[in-house]
MOPAC internal coordinates of N, CA, C and O (Angstrom, degrees):
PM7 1SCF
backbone

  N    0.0000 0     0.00 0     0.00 0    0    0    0
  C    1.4433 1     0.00 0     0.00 0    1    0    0
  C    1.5248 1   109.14 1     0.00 0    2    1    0
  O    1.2310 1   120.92 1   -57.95 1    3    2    1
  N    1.0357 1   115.84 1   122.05 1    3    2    1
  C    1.7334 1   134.08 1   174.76 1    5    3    2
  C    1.5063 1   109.22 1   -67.25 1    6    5    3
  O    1.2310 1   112.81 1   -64.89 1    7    6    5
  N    1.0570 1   131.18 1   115.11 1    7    6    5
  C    1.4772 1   130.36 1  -174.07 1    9    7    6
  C    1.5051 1    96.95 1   -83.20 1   10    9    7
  O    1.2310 1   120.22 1   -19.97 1   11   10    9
  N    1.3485 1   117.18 1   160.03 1   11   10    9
  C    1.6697 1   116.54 1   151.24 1   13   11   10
  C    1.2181 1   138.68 1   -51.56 1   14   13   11
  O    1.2310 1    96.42 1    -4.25 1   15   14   13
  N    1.2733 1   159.25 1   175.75 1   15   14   13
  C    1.5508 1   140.07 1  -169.33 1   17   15   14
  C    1.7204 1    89.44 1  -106.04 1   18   17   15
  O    1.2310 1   101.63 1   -47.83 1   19   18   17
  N    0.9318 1   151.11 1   132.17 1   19   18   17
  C    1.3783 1   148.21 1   148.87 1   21   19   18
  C    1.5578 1   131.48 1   -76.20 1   22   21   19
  O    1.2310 1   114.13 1   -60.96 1   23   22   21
  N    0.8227 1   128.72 1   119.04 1   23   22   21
  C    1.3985 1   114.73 1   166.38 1   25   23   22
  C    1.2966 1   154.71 1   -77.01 1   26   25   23
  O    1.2310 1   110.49 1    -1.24 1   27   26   25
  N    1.5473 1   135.47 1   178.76 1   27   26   25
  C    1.8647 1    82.52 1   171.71 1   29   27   26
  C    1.2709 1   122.25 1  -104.11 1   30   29   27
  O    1.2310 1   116.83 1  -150.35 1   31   30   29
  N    1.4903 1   123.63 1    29.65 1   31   30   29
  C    1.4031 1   127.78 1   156.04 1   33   31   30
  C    1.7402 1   111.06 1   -59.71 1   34   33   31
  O    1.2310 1   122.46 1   165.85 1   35   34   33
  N    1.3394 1   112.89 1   -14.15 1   35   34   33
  C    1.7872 1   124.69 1  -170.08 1   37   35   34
  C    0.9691 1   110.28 1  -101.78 1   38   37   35
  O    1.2310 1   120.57 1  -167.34 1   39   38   37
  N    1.6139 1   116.52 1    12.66 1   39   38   37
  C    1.4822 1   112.05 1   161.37 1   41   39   38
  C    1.1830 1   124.60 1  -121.18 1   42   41   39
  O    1.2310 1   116.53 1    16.36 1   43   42   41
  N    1.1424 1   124.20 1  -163.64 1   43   42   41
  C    1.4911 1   136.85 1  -173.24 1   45   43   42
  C    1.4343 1   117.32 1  -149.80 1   46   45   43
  O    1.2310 1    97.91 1    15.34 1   47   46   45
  N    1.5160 1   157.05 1  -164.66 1   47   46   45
  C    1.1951 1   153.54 1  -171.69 1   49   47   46
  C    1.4840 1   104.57 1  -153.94 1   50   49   47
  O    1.2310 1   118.84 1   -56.23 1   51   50   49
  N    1.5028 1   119.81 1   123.77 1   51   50   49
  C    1.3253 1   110.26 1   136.81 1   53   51   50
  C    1.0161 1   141.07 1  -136.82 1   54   53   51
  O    1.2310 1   113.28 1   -18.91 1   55   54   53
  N    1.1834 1   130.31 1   161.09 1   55   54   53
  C    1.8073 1   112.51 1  -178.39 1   57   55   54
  C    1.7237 1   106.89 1  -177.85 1   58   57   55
  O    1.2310 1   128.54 1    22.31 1   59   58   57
  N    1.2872 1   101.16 1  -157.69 1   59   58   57
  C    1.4988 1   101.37 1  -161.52 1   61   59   58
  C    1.6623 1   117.09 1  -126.87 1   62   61   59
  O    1.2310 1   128.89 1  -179.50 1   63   62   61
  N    1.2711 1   100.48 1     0.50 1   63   62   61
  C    1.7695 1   110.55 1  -166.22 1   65   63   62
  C    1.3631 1   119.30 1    99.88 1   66   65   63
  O    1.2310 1   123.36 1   179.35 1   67   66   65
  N    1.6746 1   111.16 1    -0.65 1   67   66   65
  C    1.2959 1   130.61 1  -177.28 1   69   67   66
  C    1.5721 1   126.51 1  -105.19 1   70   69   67
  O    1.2310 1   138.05 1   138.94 1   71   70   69
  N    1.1023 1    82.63 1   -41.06 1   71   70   69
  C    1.8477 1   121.90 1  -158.82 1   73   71   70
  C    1.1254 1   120.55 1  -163.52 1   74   73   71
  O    1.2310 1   122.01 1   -41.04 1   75   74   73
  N    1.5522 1   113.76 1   138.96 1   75   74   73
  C    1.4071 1   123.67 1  -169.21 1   77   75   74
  C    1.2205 1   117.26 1  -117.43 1   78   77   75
  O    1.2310 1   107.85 1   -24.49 1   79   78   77
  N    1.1685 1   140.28 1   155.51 1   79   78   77
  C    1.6979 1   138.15 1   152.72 1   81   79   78
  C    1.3857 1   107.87 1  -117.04 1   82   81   79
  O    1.2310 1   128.22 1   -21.98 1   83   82   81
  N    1.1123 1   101.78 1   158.02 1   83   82   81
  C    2.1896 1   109.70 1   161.68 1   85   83   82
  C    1.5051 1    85.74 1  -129.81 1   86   85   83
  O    1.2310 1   133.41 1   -59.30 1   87   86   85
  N    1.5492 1    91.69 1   120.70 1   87   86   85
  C    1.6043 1   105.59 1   159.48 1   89   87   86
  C    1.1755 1   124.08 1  -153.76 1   90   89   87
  O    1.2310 1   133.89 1   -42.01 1   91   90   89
  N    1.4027 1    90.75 1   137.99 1   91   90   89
  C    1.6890 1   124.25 1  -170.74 1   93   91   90
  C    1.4474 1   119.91 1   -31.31 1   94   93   91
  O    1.2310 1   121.02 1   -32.84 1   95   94   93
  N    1.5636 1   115.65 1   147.16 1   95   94   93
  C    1.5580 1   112.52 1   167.71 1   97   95   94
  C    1.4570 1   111.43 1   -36.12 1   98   97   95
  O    1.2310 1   126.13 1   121.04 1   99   98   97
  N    1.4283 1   105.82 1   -58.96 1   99   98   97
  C    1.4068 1   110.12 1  -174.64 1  101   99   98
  C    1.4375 1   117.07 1   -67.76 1  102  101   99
  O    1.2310 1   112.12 1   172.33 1  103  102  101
  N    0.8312 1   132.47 1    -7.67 1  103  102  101
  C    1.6877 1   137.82 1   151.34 1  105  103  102
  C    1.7631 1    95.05 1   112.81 1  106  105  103
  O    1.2310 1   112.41 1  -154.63 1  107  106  105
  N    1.4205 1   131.93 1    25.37 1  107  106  105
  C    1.2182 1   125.41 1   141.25 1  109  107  106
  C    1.4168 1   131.33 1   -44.76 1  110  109  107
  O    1.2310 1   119.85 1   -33.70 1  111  110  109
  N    1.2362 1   117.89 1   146.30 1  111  110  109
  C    1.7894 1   116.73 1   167.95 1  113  111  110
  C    1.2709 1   100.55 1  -110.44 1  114  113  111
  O    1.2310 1   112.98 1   -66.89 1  115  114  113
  N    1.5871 1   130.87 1   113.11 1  115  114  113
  C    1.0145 1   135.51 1  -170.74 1  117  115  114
  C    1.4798 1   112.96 1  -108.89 1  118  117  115
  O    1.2310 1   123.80 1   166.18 1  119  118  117
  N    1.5591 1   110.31 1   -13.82 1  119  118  117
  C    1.2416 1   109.99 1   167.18 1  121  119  118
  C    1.7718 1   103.36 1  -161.73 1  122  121  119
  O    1.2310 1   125.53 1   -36.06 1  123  122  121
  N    1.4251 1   106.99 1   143.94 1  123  122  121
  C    1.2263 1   107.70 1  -169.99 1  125  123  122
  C    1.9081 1    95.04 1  -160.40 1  126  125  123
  O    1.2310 1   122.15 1   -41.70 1  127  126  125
  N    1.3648 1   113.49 1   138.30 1  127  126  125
  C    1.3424 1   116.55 1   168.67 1  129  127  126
  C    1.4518 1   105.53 1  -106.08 1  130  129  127
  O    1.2310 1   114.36 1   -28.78 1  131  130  129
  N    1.1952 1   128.29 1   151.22 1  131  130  129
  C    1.7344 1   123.27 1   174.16 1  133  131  130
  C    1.7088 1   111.56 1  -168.28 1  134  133  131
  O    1.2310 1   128.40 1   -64.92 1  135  134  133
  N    1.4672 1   101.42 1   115.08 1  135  134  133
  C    1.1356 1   100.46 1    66.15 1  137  135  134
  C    1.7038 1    90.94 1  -144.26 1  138  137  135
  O    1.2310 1   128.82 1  -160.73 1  139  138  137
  N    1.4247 1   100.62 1    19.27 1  139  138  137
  C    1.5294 1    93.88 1  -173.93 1  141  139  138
  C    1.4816 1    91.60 1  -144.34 1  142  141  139
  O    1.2310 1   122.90 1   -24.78 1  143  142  141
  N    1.6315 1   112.04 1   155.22 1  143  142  141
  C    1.7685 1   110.48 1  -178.85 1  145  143  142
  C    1.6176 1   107.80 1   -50.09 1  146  145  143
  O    1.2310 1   123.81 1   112.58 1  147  146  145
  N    1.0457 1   110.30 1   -67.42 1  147  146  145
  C    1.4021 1   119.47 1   173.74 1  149  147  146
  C    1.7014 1   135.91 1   -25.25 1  150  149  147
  O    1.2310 1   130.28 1   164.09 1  151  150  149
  N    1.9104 1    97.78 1   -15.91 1  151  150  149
  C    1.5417 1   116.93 1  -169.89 1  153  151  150
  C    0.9155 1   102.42 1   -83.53 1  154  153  151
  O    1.2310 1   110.58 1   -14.19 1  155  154  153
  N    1.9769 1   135.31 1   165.81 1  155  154  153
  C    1.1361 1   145.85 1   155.59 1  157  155  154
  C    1.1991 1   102.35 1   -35.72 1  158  157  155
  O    1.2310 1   126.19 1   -26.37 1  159  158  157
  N    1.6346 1   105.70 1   153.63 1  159  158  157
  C    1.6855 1   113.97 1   158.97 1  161  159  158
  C    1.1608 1   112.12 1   -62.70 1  162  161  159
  O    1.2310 1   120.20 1   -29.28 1  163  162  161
  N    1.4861 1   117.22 1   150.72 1  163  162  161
  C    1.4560 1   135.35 1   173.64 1  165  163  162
  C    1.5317 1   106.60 1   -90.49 1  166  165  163
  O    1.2310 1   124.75 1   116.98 1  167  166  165
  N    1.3106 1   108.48 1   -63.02 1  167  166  165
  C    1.6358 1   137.41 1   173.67 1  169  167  166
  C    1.2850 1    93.09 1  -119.85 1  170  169  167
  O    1.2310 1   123.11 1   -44.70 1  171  170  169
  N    1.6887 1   111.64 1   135.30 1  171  170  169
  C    1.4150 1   136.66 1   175.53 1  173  171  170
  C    1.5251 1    85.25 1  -145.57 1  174  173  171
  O    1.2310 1    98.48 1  -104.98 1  175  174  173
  N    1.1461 1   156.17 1    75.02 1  175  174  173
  C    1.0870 1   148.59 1   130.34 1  177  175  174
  C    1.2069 1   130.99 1   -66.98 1  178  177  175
  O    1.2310 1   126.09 1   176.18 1  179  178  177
  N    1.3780 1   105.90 1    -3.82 1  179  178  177
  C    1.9929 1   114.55 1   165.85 1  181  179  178
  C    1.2272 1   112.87 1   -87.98 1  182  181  179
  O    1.2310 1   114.51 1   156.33 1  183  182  181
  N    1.3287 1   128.00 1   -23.67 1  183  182  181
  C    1.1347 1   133.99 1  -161.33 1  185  183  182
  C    1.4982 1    99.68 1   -96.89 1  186  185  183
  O    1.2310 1   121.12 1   136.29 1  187  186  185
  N    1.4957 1   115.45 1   -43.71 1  187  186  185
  C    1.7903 1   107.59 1  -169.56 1  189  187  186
  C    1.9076 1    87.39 1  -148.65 1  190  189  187
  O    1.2310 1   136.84 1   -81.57 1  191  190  189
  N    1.4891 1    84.99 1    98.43 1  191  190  189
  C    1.7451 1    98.45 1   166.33 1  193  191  190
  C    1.7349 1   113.10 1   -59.32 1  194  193  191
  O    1.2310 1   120.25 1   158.61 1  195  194  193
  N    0.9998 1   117.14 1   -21.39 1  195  194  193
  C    1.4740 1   107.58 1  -169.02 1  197  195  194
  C    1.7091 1   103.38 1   -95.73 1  198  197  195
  O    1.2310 1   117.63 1   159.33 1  199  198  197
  N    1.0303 1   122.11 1   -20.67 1  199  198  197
  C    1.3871 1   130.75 1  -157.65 1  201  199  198
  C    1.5854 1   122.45 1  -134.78 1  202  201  199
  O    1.2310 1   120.94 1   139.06 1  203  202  201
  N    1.3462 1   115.81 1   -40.94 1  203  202  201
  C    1.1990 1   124.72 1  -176.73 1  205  203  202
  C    1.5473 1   121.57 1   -78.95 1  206  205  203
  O    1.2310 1   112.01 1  -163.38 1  207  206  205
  N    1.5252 1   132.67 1    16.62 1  207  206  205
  C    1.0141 1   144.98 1   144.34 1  209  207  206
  C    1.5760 1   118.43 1    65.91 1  210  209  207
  O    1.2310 1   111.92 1   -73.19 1  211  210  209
  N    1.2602 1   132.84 1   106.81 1  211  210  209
  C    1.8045 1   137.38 1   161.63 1  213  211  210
  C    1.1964 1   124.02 1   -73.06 1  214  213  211
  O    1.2310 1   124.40 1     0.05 1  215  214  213
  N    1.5392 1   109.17 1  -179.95 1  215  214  213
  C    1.5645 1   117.78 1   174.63 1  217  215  214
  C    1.3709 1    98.57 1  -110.66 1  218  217  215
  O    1.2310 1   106.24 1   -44.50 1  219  218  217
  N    1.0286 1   143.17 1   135.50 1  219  218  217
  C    1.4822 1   131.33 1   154.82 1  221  219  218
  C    1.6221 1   123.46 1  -115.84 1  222  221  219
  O    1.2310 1   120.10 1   180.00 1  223  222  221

């Protein structure tokens, strides 16, 4: 199943002062670093739809 393309007007932010997420209307995590802002992406799925992988 082909998802829709989202943008990032379709997200939102949450986190703790630690760590961040952007997640989707639909309650995807499309991008999240962890365990610290500064860490590699976990999910970069905003950045590279084909490759960069979500939570759903």
């Amino acid at each position: 199943m082909v998802e829709p393309f989202r943008t990032t007007g379709d997200h939102g932010i949450i986190g703790d002062l630690e760590t961040a997420a952007l997640v989707a209307v639909d309650g995807t995590i499309d991008y999240l670093c962890s365990p610290a802002l500064d860490s590699p992406a976990i999910f970069a799925d905003l950045l590279d739809d084909d490759g960069g992988g979500a939570f759903f």
